[in-house]
N, CA, C, O and CB atoms as a CASP TS submission, in Angstrom:
PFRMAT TS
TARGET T0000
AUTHOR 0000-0000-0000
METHOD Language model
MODEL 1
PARENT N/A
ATOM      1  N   UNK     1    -131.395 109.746 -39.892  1.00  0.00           N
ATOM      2  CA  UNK     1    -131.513 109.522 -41.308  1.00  0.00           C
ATOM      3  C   UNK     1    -130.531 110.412 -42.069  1.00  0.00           C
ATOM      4  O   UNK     1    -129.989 110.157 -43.144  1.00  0.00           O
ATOM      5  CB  UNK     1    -132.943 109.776 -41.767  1.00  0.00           C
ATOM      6  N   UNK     2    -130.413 111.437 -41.359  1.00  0.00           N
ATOM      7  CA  UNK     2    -129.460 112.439 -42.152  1.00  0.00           C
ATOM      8  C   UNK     2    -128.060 111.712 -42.424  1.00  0.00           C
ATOM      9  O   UNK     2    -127.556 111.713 -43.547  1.00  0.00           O
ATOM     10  CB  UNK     2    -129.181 113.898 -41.234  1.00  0.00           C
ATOM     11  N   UNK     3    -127.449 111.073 -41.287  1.00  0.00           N
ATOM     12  CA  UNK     3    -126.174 110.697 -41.253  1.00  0.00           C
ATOM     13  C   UNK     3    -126.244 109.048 -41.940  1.00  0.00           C
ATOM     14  O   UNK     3    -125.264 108.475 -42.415  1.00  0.00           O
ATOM     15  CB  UNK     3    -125.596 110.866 -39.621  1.00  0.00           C
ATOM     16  N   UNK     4    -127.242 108.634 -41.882  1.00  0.00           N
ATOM     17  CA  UNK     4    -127.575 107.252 -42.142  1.00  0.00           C
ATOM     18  C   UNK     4    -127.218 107.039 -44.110  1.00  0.00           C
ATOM     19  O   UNK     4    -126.617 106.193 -44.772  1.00  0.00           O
ATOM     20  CB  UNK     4    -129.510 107.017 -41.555  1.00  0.00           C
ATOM     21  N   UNK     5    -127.896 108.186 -44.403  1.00  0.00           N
ATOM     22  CA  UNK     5    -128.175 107.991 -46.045  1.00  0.00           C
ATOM     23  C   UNK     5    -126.969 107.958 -46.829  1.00  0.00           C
ATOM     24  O   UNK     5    -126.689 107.138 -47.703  1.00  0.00           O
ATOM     25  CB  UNK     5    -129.045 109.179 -46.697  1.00  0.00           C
ATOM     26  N   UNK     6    -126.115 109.173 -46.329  1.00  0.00           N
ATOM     27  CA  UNK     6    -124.687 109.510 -47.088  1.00  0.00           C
ATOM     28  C   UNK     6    -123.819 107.981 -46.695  1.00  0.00           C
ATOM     29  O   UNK     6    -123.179 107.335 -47.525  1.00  0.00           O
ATOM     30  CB  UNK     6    -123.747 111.240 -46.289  1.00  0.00           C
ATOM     31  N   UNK     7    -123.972 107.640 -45.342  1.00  0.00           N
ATOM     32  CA  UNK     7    -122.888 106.329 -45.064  1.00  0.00           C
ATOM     33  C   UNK     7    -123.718 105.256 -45.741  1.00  0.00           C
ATOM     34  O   UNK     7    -123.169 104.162 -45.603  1.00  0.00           O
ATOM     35  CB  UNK     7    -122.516 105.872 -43.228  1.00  0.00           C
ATOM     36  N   UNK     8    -124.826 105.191 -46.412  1.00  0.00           N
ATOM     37  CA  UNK     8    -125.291 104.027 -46.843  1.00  0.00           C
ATOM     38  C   UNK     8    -125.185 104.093 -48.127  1.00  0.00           C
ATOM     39  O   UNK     8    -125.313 103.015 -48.708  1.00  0.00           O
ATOM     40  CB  UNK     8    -126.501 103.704 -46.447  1.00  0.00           C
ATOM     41  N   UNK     9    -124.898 105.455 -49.070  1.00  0.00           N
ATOM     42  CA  UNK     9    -124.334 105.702 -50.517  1.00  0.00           C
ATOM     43  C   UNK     9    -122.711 105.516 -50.383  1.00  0.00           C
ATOM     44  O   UNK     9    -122.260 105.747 -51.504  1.00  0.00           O
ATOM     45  CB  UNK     9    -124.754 107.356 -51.117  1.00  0.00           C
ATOM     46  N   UNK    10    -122.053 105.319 -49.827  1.00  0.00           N
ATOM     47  CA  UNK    10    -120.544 105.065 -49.264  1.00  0.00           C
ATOM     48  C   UNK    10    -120.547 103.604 -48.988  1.00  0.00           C
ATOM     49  O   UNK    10    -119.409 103.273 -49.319  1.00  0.00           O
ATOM     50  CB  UNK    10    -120.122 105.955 -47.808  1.00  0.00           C
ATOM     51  N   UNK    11    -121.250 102.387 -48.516  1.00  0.00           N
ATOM     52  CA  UNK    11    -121.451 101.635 -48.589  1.00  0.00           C
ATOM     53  C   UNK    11    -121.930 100.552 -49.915  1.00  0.00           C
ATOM     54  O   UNK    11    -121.680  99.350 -50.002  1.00  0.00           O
ATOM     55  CB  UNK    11    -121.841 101.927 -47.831  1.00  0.00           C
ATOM     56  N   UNK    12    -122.885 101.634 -51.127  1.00  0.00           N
ATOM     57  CA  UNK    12    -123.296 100.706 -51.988  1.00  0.00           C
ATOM     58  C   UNK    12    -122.032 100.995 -53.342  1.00  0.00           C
ATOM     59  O   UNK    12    -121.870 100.403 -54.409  1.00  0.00           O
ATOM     60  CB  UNK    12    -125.089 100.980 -52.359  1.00  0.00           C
ATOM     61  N   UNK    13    -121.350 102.072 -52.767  1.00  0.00           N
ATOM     62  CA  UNK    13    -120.133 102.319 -53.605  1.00  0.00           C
ATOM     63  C   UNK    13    -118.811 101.305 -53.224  1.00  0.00           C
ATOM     64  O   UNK    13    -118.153 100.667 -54.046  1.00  0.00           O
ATOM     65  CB  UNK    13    -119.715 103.924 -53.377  1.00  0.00           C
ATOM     66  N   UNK    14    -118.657 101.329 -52.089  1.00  0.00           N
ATOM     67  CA  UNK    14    -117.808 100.174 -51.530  1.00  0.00           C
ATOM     68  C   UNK    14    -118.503  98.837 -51.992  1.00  0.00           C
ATOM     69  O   UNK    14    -117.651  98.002 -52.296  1.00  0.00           O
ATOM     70  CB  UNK    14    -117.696 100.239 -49.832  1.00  0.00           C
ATOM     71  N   UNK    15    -119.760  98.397 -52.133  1.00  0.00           N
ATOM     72  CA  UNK    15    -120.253  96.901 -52.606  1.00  0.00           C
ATOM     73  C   UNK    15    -119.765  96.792 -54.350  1.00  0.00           C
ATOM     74  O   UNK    15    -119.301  95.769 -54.855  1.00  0.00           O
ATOM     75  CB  UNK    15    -122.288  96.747 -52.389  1.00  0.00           C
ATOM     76  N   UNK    16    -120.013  98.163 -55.119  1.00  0.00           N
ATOM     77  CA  UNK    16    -120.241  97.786 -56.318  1.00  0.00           C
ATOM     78  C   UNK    16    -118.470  97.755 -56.439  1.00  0.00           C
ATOM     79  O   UNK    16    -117.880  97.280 -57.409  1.00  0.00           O
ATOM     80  CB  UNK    16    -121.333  98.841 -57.328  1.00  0.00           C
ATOM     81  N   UNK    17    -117.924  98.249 -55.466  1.00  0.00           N
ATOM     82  CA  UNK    17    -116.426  98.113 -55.935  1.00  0.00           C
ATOM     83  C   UNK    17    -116.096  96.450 -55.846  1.00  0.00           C
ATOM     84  O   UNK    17    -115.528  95.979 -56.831  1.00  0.00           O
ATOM     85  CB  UNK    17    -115.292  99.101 -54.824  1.00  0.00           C
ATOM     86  N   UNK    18    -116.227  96.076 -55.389  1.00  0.00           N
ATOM     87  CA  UNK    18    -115.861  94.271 -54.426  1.00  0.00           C
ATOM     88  C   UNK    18    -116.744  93.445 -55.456  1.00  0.00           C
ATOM     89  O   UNK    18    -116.138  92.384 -55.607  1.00  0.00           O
ATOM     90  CB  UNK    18    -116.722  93.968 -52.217  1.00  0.00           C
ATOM     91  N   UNK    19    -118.011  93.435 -56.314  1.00  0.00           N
ATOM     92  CA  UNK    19    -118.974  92.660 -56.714  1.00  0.00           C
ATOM     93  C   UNK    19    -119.651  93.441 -57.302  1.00  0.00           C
ATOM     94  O   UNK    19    -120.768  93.233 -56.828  1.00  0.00           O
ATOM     95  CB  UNK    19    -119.601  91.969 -55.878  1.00  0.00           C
ATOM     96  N   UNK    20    -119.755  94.312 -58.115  1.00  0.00           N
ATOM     97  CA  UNK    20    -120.671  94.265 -59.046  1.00  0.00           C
ATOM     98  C   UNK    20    -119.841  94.303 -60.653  1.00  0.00           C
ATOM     99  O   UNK    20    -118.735  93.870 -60.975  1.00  0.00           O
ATOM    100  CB  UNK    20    -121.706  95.526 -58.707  1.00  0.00           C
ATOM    101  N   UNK    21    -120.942  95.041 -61.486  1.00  0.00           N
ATOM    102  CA  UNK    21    -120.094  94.542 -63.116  1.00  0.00           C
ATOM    103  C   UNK    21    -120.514  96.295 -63.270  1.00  0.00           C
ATOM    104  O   UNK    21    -119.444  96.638 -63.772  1.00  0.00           O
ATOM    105  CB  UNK    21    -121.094  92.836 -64.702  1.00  0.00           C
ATOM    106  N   UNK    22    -121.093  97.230 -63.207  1.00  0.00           N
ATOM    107  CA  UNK    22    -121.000  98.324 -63.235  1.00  0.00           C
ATOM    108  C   UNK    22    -121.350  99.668 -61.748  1.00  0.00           C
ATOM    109  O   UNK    22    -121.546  99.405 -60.562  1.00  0.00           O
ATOM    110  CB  UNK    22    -121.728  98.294 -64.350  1.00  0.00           C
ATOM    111  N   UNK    23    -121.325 100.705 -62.252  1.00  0.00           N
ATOM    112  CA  UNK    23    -121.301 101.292 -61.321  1.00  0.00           C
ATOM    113  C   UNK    23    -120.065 101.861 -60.576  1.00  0.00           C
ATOM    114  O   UNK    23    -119.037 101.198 -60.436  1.00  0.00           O
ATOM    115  CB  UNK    23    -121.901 100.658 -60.779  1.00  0.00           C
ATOM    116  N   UNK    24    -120.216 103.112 -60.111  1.00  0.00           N
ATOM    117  CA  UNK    24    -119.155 104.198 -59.501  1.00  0.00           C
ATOM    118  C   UNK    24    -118.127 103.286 -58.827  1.00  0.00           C
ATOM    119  O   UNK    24    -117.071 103.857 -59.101  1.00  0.00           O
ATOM    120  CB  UNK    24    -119.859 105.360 -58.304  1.00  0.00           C
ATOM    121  N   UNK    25    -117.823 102.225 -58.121  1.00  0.00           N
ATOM    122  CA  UNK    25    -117.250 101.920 -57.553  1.00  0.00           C
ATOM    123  C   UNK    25    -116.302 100.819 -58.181  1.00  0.00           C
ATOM    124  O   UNK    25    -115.196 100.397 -57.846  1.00  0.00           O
ATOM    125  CB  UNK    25    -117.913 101.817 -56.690  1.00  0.00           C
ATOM    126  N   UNK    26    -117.013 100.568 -59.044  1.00  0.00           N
ATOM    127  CA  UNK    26    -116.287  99.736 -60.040  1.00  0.00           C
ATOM    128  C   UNK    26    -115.487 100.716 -61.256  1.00  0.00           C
ATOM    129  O   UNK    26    -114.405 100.264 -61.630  1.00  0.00           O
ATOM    130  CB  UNK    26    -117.466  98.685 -60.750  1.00  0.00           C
ATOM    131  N   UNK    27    -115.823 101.664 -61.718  1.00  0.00           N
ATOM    132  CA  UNK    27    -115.046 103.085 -62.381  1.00  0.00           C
ATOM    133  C   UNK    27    -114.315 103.663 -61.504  1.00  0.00           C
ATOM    134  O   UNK    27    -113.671 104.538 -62.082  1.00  0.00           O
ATOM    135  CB  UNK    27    -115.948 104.259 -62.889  1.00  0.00           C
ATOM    136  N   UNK    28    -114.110 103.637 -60.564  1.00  0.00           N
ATOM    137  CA  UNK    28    -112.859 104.052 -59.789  1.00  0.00           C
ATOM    138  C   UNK    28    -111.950 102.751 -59.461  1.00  0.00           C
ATOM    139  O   UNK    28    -110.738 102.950 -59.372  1.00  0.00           O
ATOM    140  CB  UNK    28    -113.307 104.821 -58.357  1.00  0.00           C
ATOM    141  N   UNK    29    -112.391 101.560 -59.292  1.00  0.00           N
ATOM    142  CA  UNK    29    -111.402 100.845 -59.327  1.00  0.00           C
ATOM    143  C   UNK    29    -110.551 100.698 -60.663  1.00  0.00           C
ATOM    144  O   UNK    29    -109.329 100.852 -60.653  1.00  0.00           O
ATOM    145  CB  UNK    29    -111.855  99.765 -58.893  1.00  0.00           C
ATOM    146  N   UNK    30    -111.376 100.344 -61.991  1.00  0.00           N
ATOM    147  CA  UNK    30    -111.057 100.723 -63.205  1.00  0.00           C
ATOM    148  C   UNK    30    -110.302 101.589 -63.403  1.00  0.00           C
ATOM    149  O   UNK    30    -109.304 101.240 -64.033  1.00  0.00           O
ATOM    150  CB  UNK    30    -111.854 100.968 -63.782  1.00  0.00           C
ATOM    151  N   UNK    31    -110.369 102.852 -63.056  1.00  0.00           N
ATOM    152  CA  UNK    31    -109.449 104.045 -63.234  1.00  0.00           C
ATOM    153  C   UNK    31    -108.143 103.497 -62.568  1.00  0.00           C
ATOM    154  O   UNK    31    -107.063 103.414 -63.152  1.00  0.00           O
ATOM    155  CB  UNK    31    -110.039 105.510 -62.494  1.00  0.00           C
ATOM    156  N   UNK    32    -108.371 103.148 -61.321  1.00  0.00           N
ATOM    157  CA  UNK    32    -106.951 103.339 -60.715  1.00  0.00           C
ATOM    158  C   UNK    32    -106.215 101.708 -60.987  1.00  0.00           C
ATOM    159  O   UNK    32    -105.110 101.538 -60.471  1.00  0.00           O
ATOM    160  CB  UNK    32    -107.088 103.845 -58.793  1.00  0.00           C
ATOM    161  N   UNK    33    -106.700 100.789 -61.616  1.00  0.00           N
ATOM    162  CA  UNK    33    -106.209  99.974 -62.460  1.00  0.00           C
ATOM    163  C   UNK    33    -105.129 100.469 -63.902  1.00  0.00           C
ATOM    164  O   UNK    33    -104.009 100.354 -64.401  1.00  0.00           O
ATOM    165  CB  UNK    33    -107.443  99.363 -62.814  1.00  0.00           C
ATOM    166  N   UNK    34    -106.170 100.939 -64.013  1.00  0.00           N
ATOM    167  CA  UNK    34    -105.607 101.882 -65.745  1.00  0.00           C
ATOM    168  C   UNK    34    -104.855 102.840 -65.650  1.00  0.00           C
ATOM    169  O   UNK    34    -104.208 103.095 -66.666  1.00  0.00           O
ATOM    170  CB  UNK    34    -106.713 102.689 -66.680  1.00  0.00           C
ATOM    171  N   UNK    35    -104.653 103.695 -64.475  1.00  0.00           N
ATOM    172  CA  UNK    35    -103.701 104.498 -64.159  1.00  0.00           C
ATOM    173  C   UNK    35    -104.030 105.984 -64.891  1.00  0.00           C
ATOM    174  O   UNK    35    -103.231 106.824 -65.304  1.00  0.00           O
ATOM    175  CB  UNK    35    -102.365 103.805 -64.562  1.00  0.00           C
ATOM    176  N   UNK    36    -105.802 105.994 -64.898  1.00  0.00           N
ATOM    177  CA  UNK    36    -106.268 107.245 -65.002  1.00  0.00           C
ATOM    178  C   UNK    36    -106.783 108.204 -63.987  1.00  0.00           C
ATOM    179  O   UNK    36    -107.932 108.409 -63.595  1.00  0.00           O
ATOM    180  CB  UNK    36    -107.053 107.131 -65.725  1.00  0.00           C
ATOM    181  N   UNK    37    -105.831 108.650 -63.715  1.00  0.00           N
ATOM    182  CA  UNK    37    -105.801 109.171 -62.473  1.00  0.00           C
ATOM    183  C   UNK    37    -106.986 110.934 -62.304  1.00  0.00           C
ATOM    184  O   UNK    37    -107.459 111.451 -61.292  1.00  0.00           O
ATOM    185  CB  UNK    37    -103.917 109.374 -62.248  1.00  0.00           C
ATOM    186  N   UNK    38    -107.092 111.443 -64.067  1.00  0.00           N
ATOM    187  CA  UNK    38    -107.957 112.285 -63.508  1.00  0.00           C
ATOM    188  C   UNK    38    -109.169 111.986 -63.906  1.00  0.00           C
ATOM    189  O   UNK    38    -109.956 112.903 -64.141  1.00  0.00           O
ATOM    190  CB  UNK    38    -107.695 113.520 -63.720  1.00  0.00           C
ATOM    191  N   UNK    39    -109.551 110.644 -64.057  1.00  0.00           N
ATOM    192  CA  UNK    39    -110.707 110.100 -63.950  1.00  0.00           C
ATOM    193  C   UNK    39    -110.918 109.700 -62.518  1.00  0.00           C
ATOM    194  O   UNK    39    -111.924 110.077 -61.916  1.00  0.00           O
ATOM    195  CB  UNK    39    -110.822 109.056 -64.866  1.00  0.00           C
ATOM    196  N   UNK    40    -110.022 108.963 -61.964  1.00  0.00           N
ATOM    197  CA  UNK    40    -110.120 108.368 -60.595  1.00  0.00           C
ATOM    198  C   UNK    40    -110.622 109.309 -59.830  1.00  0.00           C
ATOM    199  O   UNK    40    -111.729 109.140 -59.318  1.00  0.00           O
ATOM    200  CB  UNK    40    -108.888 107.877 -60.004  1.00  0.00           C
ATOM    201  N   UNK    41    -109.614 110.911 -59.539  1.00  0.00           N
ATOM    202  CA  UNK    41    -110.103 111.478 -58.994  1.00  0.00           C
ATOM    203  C   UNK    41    -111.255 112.427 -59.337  1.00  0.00           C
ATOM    204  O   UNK    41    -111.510 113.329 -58.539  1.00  0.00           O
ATOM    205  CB  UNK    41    -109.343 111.752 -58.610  1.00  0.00           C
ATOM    206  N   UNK    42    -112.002 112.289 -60.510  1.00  0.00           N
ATOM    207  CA  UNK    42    -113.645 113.027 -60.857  1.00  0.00           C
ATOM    208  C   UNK    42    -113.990 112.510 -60.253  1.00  0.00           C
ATOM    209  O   UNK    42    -114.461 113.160 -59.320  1.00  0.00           O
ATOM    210  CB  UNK    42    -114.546 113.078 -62.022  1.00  0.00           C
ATOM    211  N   UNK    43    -114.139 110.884 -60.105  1.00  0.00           N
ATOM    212  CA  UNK    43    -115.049 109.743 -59.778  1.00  0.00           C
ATOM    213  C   UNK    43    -115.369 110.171 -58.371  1.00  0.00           C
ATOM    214  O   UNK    43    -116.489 110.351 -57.893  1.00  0.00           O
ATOM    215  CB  UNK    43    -114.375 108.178 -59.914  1.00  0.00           C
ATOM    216  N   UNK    44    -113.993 110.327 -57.687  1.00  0.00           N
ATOM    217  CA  UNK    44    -114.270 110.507 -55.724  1.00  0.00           C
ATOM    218  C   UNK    44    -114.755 111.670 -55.650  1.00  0.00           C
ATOM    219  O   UNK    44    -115.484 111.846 -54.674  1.00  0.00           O
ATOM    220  CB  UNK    44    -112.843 110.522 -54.511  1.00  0.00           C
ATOM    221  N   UNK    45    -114.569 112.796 -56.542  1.00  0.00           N
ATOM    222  CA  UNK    45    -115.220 114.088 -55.827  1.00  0.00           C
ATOM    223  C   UNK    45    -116.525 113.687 -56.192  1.00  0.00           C
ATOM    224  O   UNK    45    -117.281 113.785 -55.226  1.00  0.00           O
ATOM    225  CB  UNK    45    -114.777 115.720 -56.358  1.00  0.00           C
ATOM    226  N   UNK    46    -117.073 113.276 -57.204  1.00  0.00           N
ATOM    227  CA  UNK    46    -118.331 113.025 -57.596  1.00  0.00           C
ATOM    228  C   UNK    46    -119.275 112.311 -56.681  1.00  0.00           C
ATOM    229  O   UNK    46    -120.427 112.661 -56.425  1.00  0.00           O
ATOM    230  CB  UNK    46    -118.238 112.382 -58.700  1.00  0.00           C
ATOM    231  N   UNK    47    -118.647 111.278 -56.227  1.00  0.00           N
ATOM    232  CA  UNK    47    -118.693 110.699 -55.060  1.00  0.00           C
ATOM    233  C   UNK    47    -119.274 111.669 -53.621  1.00  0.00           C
ATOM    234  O   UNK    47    -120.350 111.813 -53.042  1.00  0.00           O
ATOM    235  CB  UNK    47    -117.260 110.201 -54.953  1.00  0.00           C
ATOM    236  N   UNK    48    -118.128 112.101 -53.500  1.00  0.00           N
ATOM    237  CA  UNK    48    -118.454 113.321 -52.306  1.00  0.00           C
ATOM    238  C   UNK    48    -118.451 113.854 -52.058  1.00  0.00           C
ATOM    239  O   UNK    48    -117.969 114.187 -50.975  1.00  0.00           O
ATOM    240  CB  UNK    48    -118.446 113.678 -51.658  1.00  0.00           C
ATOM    241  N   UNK    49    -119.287 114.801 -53.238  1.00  0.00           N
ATOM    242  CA  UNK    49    -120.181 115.543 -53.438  1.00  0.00           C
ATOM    243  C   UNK    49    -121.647 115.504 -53.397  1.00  0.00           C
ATOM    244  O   UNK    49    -122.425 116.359 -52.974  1.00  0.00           O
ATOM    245  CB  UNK    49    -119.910 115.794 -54.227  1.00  0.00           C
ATOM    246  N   UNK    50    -121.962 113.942 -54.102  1.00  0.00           N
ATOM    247  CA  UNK    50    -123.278 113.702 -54.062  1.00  0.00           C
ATOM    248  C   UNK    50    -123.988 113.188 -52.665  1.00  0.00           C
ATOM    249  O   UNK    50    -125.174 113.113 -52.345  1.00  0.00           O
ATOM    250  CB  UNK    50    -123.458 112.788 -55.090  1.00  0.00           C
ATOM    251  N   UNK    51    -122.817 112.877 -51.992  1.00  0.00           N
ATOM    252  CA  UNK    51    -123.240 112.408 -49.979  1.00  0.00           C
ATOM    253  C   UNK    51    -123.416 113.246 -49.756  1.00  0.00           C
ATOM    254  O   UNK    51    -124.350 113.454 -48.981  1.00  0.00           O
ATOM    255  CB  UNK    51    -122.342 111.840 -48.702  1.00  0.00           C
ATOM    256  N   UNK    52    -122.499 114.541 -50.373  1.00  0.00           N
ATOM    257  CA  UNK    52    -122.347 116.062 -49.201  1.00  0.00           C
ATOM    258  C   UNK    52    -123.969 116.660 -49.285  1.00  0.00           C
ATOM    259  O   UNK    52    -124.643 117.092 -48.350  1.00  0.00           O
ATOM    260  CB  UNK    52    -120.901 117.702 -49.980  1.00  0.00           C
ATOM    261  N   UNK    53    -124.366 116.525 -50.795  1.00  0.00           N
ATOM    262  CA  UNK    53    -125.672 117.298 -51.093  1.00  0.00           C
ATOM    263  C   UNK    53    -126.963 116.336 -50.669  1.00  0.00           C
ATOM    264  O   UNK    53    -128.102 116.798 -50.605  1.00  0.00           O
ATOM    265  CB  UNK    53    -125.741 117.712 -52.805  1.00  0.00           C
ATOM    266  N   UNK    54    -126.631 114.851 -50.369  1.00  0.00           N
ATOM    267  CA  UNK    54    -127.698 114.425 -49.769  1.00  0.00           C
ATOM    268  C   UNK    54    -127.679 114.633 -48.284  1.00  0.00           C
ATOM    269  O   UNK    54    -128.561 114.375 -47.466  1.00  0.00           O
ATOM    270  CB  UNK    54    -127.873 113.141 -50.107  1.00  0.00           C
ATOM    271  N   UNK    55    -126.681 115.069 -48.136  1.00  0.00           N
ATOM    272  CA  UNK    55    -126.789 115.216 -46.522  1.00  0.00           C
ATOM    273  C   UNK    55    -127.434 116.809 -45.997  1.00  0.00           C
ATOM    274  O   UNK    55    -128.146 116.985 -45.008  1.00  0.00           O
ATOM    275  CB  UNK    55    -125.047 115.012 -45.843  1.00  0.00           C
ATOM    276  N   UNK    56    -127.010 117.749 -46.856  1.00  0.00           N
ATOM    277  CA  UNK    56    -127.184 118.957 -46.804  1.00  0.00           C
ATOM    278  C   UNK    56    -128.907 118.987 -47.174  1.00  0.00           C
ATOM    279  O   UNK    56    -129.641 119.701 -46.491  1.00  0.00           O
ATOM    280  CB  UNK    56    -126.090 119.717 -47.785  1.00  0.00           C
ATOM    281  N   UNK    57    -129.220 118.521 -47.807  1.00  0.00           N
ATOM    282  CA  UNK    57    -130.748 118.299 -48.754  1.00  0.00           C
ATOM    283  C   UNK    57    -131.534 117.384 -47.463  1.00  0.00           C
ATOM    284  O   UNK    57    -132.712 117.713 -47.324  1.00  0.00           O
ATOM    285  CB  UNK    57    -130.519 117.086 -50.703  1.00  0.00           C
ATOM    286  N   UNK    58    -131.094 116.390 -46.598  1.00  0.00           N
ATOM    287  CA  UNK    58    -131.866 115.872 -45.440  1.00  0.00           C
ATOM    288  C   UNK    58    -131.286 116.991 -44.150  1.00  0.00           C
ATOM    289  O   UNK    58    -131.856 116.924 -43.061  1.00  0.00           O
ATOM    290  CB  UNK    58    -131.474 114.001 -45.152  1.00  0.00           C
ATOM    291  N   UNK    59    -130.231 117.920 -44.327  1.00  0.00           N
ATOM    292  CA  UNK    59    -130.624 119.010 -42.994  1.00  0.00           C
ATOM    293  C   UNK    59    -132.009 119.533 -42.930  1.00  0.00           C
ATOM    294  O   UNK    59    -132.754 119.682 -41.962  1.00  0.00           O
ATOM    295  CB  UNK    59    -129.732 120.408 -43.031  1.00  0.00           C
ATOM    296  N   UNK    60    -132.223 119.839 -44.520  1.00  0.00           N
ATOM    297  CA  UNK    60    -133.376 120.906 -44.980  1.00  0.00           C
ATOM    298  C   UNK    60    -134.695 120.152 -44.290  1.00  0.00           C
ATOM    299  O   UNK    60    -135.526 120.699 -43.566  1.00  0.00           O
ATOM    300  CB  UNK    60    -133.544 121.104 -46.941  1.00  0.00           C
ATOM    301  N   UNK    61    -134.672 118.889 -44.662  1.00  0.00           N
ATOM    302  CA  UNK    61    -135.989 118.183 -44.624  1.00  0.00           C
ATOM    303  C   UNK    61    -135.946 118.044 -43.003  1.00  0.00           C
ATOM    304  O   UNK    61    -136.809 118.710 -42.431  1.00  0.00           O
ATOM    305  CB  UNK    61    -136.096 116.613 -45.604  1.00  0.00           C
ATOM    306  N   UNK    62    -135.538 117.687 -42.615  1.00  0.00           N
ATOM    307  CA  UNK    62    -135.016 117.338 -40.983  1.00  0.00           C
ATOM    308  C   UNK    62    -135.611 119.041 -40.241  1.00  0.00           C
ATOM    309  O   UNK    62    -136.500 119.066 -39.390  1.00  0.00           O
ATOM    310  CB  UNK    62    -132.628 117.011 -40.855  1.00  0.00           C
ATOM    311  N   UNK    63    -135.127 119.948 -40.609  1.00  0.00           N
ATOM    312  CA  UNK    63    -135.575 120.894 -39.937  1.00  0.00           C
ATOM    313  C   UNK    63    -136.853 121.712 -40.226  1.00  0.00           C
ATOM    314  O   UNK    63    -137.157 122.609 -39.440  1.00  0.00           O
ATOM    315  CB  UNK    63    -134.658 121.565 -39.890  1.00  0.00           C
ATOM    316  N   UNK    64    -137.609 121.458 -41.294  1.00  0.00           N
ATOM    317  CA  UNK    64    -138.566 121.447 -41.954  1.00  0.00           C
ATOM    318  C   UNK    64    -139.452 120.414 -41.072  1.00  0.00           C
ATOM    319  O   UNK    64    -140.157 121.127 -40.357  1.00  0.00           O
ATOM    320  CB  UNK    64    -138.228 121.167 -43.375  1.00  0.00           C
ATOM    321  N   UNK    65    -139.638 119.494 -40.893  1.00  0.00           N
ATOM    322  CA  UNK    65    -140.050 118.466 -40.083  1.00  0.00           C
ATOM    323  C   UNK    65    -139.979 118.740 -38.644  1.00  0.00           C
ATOM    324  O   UNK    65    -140.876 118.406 -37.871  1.00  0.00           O
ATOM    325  CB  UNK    65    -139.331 117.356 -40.377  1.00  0.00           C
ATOM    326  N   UNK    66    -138.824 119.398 -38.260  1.00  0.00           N
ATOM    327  CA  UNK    66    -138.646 119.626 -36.687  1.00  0.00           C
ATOM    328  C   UNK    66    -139.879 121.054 -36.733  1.00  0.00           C
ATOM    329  O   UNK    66    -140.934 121.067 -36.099  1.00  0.00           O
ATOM    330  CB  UNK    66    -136.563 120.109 -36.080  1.00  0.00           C
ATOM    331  N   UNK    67    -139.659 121.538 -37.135  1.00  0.00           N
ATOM    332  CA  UNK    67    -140.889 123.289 -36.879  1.00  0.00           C
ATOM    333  C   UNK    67    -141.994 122.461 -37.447  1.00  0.00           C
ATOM    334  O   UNK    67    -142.836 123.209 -37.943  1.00  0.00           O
ATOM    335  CB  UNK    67    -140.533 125.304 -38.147  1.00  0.00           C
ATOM    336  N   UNK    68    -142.215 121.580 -37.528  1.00  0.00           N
ATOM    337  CA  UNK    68    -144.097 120.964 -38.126  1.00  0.00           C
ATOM    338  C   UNK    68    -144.246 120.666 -36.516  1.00  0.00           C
ATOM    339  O   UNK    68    -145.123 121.210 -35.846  1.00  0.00           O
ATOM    340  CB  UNK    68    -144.403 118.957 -39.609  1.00  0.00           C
ATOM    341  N   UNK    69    -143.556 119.998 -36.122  1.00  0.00           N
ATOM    342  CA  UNK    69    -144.212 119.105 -35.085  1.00  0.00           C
ATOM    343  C   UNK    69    -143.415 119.769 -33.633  1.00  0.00           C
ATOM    344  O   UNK    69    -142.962 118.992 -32.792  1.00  0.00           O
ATOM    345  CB  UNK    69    -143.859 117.201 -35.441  1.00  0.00           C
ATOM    346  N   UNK    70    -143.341 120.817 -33.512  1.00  0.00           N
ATOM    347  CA  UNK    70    -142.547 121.741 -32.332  1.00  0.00           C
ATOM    348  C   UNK    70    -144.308 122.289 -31.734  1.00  0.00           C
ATOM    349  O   UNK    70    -144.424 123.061 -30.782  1.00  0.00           O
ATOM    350  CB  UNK    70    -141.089 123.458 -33.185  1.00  0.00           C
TER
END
């Protein structure tokens, strides 16, 4: 689940880029349409940053869970 969640927020960012009408993935395509480039790049760190801290935030839970049931 740890590795599952961040590639599945990387995934609904890749969908909203291809098909949707709002959303992160569609503001970075936007940006780099428009040739706002230090929007484009807020957008990606923002991006991955928020995988990095869900991933870091399911170590916690993950090992929290592992010492319950050890």
């Amino acid at each position: 689940m740890r590795q599952a969640v961040p590639v599945a927020f990387l995934g609904t960012i890749l969908g909203e880029w291809f098909g949707s009408a709002h959303g992160l993935g569609l503001l970075i395509l936007s940006a780099m349409e428009n040739f706002q480039i230090a929007l484009l790049w807020s957008t990606v760190i923002l991006c991955c940053g928020l995988s990095l801290i869900i991933f870091v935030l399911l170590g916690y839970v993950e090992r929290i869970v592992g010492r319950h049931y050890r």
